[in-house]
C-alpha positions in Angstrom: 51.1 30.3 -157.6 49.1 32.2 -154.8 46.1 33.5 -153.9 46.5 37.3 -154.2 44.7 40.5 -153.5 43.1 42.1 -156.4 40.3 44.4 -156.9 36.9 45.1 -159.2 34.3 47.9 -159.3 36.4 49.0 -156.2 35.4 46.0 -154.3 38.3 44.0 -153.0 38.7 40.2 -153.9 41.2 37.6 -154.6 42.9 36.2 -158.3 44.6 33.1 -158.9 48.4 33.8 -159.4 49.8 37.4 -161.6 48.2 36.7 -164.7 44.8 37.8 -166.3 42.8 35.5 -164.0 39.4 36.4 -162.7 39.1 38.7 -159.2 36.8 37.2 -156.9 34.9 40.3 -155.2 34.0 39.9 -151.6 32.0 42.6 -149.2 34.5 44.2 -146.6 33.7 43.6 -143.7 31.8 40.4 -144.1 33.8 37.6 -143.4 31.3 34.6 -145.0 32.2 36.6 -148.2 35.5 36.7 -147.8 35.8 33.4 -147.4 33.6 32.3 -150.4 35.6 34.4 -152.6 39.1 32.8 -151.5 37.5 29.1 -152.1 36.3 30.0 -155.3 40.0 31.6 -156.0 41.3 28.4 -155.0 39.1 26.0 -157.2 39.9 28.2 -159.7 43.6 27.6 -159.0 43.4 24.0 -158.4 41.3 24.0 -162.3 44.3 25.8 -163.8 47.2 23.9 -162.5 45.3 20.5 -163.5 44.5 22.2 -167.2 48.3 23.2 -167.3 50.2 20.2 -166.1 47.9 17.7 -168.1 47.8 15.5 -165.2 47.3 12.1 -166.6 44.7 10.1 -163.4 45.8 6.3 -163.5 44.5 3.1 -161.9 45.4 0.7 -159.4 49.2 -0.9 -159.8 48.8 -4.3 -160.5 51.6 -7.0 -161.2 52.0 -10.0 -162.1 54.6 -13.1 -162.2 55.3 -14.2 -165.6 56.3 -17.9 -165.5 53.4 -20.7 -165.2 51.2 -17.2 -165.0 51.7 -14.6 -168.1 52.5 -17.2 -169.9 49.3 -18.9 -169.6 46.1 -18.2 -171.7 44.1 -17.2 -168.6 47.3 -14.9 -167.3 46.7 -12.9 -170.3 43.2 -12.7 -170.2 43.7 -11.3 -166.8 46.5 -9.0 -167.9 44.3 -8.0 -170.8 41.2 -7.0 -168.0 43.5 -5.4 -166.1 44.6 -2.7 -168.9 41.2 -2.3 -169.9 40.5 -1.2 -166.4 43.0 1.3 -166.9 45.7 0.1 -164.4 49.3 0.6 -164.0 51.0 -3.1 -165.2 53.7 -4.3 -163.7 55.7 -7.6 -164.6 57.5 -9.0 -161.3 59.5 -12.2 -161.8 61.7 -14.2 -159.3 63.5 -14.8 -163.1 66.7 -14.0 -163.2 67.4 -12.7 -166.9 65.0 -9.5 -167.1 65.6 -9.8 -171.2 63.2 -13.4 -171.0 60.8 -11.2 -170.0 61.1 -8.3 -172.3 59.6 -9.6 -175.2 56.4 -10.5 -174.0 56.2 -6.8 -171.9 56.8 -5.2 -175.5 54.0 -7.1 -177.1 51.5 -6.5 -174.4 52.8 -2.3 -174.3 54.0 -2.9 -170.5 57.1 -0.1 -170.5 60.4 -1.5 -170.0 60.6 0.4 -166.7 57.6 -1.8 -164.8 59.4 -5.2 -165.6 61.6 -7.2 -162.7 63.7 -10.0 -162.5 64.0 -10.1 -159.3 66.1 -13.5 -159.0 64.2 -15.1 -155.4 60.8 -15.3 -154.6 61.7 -13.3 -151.4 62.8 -10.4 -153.7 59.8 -10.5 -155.7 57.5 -9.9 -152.7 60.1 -7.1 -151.4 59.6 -5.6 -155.1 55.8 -5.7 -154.5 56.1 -3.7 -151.2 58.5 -1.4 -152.5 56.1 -0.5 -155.2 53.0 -0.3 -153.2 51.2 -3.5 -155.7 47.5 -3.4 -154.7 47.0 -6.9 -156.7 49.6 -9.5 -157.3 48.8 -12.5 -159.6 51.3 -15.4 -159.0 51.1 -19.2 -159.4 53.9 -19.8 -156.8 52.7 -21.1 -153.2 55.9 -19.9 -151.9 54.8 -15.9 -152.6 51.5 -17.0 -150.6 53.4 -18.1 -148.0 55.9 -15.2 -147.9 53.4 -12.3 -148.2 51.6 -14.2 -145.2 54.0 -14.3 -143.0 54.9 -10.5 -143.1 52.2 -7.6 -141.9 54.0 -4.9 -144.2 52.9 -6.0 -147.4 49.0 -5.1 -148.0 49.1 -6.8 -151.1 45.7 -8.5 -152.5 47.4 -12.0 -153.9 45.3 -13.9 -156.6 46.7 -17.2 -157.6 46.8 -18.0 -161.2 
C-alpha cells in the first residue's frame, strides 16, 4: 500500500493505504513537517503490514551432520541448545538414504523439508552454501578440510 494524501481540520497530511487509517497533518509550507508526517505515515505502514502478515522473526540456520554427531549424547545436547535459542535446524548428511534420517528429525520436530542426504561429503558442504548455514556441527575432518579450502562458504564449523 502507499502513502497517500489525505486531509484533517483542513490541514493536509498523509494515511497509510485507502482504508480508515490515521491522516498525519503537516503545516503547508513547512517542509520539516512535511516530512515528519510522511515518516510517521510510514512507521505506521511498516506497523500494519507486520500486524497483518504475522511475520514470524526466526534465528540463525544452524545444521548439523547426523552420523558419529546427532547420534551422539552431546550432538543432542547441542541440537537441543540450539532450538532453545530459537534457530532454524537443519539436518545435513553425506547419508545417502534421507529415510535413516527421518525418524530421528521427527522426534526432535526438525520438518521434513530441512533434512539432506546429500550422498558425498563435497555435497554436504555445497548444501551448506546453498542454504546460507551460519553454524555447521560435523565430526568428519574431511568437511573441515573442504570448507577450508573454498572462500565461498562463510560457514562457522564446530566439530562434534
Amino acid at each position: 500500500m502507499p502513502v497517500l494524501p489525505c486531509s484533517e481540520n483542513n490541514k493536509p497530511g498523509f494515511k497509510w493505504g485507502e482504508g480508515g487509517n490515521k491522516c498525519y497533518t503537516y503545516t503547508p509550507n513547512d517542509k520539516g513537517s512535511r516530512e515528519r508526517a510522511r515518516k510517521k505515515t510510514i512507521k505506521q505502514g511498516v506497523a500494519i503490514t507486520i500486524s497483518e502478515r504475522n511475520f514470524e522473526f526466526q534465528g540463525q540456520r544452524v545444521s548439523f551432520d547426523y552420523h558419529e554427531t546427532l547420534t551422539t549424547d552431546k550432538g543432542k545436547k547441542l541440537l537441543e541448545k540450539e532450538q532453545k535459542e530459537g534457530n532454524i535446524i537443519y539436518i545435513i548428511s553425506a547419508a545417502r538414504d534421507i529415510n535413516e534420517l527421518l525418524p530421528f528429525a521427527k522426534k526432535y520436530g526438525i520438518r521434513k523439508d530441512r533434512v539432506y542426504a546429500t550422498g558425498s561429503n563435497q555435497k554436504k558442504v555445497d548444501k551448506i552454501k546453498e542454504l546460507n548455514i551460519v553454524r555447521h556441527y560435523d565430526n568428519a575432518d574431511q568437511v573441515k578440510e573442504i570448507i577450508g579450502k573454498r572462500s565461498d562458504v562463510g560457514v562457522q564449523l564446530i566439530k562434534v
